[in-house]
C-alpha positions in Angstrom: -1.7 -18.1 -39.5 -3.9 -19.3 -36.8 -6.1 -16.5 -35.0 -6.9 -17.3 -31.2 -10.5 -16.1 -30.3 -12.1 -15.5 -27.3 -15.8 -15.2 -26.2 -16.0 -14.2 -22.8 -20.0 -13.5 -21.8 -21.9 -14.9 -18.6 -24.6 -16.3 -20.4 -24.4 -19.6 -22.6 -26.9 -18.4 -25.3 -24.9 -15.4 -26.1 -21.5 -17.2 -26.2 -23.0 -19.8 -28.7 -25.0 -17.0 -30.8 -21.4 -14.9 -31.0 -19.5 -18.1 -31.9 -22.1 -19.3 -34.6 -21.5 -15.5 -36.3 -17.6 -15.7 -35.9 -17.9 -19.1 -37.8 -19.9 -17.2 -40.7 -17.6 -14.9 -41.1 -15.0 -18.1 -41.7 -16.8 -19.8 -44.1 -16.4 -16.4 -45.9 -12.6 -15.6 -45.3 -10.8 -19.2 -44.7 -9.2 -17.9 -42.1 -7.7 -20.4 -39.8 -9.0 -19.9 -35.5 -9.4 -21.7 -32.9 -12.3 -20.6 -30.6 -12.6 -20.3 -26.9 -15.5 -19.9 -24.7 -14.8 -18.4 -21.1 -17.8 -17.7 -19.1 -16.3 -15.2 -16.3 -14.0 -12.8 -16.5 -12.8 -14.9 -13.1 -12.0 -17.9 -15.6 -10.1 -16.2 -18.2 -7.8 -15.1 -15.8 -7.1 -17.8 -14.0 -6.4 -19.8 -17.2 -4.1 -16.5 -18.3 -5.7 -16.4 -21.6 -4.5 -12.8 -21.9 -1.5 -14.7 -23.1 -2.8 -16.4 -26.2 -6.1 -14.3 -27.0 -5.3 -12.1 -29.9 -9.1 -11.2 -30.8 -11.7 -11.2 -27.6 -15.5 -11.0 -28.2 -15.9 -9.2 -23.8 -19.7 -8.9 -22.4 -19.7 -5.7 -20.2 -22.4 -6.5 -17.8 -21.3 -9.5 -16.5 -21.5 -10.7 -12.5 -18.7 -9.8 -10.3 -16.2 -8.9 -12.7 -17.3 -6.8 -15.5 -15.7 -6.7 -18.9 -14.1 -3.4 -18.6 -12.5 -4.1 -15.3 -11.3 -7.2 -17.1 -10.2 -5.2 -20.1 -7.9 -3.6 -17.5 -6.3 -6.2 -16.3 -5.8 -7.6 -19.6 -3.6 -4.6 -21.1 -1.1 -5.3 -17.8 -0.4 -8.1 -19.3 -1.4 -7.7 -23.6 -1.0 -4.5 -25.5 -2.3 -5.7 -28.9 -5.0 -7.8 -28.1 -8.1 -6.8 -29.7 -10.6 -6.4 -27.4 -14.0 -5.9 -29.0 -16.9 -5.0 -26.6 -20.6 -6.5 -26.5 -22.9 -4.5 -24.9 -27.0 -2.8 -25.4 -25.8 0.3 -23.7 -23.6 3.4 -25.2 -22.6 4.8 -21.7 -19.5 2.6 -21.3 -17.7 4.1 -24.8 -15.5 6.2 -23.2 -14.1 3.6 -20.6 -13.7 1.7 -23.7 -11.0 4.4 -24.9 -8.9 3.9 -21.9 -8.4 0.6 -22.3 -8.1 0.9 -26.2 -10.6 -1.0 -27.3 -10.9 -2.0 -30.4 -15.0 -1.7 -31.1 -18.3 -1.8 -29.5 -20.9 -3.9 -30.5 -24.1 -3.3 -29.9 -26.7 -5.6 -29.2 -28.5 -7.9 -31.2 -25.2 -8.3 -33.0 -25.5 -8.8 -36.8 -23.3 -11.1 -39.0 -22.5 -7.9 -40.7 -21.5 -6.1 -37.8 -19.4 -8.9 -36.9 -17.7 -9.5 -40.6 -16.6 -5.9 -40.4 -15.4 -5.8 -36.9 -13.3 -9.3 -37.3 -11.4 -7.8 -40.9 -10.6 -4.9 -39.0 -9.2 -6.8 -36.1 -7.2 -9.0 -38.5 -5.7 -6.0 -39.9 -4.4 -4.4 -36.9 -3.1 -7.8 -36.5 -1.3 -7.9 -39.5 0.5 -4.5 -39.4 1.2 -5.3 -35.3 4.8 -6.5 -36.4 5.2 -3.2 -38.6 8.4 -1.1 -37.9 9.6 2.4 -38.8 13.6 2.6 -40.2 15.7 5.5 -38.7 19.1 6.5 -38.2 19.7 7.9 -34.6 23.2 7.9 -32.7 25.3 6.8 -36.2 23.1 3.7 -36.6 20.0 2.4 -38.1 17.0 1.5 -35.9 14.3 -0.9 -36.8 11.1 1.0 -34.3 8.5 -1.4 -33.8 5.0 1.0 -34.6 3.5 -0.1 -32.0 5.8 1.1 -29.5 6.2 4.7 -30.7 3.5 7.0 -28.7 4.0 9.8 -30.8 6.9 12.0 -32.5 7.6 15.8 -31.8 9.2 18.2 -34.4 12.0 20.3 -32.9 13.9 22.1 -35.6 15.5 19.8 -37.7 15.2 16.9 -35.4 12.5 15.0 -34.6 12.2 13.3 -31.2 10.6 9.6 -31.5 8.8 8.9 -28.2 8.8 5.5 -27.8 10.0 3.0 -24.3 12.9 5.2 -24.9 13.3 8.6 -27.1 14.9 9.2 -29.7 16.3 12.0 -32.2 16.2 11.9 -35.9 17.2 14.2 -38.7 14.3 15.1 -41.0 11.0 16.6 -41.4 8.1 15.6 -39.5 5.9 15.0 -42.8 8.8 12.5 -44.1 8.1 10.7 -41.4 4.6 10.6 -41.8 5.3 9.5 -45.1 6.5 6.1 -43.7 3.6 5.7 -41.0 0.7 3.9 -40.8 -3.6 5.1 -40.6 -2.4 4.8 -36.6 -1.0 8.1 -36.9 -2.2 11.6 -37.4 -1.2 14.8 -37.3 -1.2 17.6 -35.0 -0.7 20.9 -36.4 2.9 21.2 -37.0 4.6 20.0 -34.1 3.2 16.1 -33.6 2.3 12.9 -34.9 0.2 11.4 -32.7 -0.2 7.4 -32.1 -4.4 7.2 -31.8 -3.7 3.8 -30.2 -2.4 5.4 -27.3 -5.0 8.7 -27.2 -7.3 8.9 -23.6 -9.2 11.7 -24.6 -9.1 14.8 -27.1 -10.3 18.5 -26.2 -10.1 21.4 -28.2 -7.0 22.6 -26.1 -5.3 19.5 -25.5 -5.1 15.8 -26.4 -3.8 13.4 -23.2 -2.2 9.9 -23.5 -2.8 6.9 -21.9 0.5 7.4 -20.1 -0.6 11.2 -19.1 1.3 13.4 -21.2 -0.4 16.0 -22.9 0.2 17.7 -26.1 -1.4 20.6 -27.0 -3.6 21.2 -29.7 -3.6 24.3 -32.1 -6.3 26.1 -33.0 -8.8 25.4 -35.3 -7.3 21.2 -35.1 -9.5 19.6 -32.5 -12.6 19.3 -35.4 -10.5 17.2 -37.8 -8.6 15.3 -34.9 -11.7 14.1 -33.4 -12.7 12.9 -36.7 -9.9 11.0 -37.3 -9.9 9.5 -33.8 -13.6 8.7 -34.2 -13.2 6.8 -37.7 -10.0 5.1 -36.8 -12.2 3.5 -33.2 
C-alpha cells in the first residue's frame, strides 16, 4: 500500500526539515508514500487534497488561514484522515480535539517524535476498514467501526449508534469483546467511540455531534485517562 502524505507549513525550511524526518522514518519501515508539499492552507484546498491525503503533517500558525480552521474544513470533506499538528505552543490542544486530531507535535520536532507519530497513524489506517458483525432485524450486518459513535445497553438489547441505529441481542461486554482500543467503557450503560469525544467532565462526556452521555460516578478519572493515552 501506498501512503499519501501531506506537509502543509508556510515556511519552506520547515516543509523540507518535516520531509527529510518522514524520509527517515522510511528508510526504517519500507513503507511505500508519496509526499506532498503545500504551502497554504489556501493551496491545499484548491487542489482538494483532502481527497487523497491520508496522513497530513498541518502548521497552526500559518498567514491567513491557520491549520485549525483548515482542519475544519478538511473533516467536511475526510473523516479518517490523520491530521497531525505542528506547533511551539500547547494552547491550541483542545481545538485539536474538535477536529480529532490525531497528535501534536511540538516544536523542534525529533525523528523520534516523528517515528512514533507516523506508526501510529499507519495503524489507525490499517484498522480504518475494520467492521463489527451483528444480527439486527433477522439479518447479519457488517458495521464499519468507524461509523459507530457509540453503543448503549438497554436490557437485553443494545442499541448501536451509528448513521443509523440499531438494536442487537447481547451484553454490552460481548460487544466489547469484538471492538477495537477506539472504544471504552462507561460504567454500565456505554461504549463510547473516543474518535468521536469533544470533551469529557466528571458529569458528562459530549460528542462531536452534541449528544451527551452521562458519566457515573467515580468514572471520569479512568475515562480521561483513556481519552488522554488513546490522543
Amino acid at each position: 500500500m501506498t501512503y499519501q502524505i501531506a506537509i502543509c507549513d508556510d515556511e519552506e525550511k520547515q516543509r523540507a526539515y518535516i520531509k527529510s524526518l518522514v524520509e527517515g522514518w522510511l528508510r526504517q519501515t519500507f513503507h511505500h508514500t508519496k509526499i506532498q508539499e503545500y504551502a497554504s492552507s489556501e493551496q491545499f484546498l484548491f487542489e482538494q487534497a483532502y481527497d487523497r491525503t491520508q496522513i497530513l503533517f498541518l502548521d497552526i500558525e500559518m498567514e491567513k488561514m491557520d491549520g485549525i480552521a483548515l482542519a475544519r474544513e478538511i473533516r467536511k470533506h475526510n473523516r479518517q484522515m490523520q491530521i497531525i499538528f505542528v506547533t511551539g505552543y500547547m494552547e491550541y490542544i483542545q481545538e485539536g480535539y474538535d477536529v480529532e486530531a490525531l497528535h501534536y507535535l511540538l516544536k523542534p520536532v525529533s525523528q523520534e517524535k516523528i517515528d512514533s507519530v507516523l506508526d501510529r497513524a499507519v495503524e489507525r489506517l490499517k484498522t480504518a476498514d475494520a467492521v463489527l458483525l451483528v444480527e439486527s432485524g433477522g439479518e447479519v450486518l457488517r458495521l464499519p467501526l468507524k461509523e459507530i459513535r457509540f453503543i448503549e445497553s438497554n436490557r437485553n438489547y443494545n442499541i448501536i449508534h451509528a448513521d443509523n441505529d440499531y438494536e442487537v441481542r447481547g451484553t454490552l461486554s460481548e460487544l466489547e469483546a469484538k471492538l477495537d482500543e477506539a472504544f471504552v467503557r462507561v460504567g454500565r450503560s456505554y461504549l463510547v467511540n473516543l474518535n468521536y469525544v469533544r470533551r469529557i467532565g466528571k458529569t458528562e462526556l459530549i460528542l462531536n455531534t452534541g449528544e451527551k452521555l452521562l458519566v457515573p460516578r467515580g468514572s471520569y478519572k479512568k475515562l480521561n485517562e483513556a481519552f488522554i493515552k488513546y490522543f
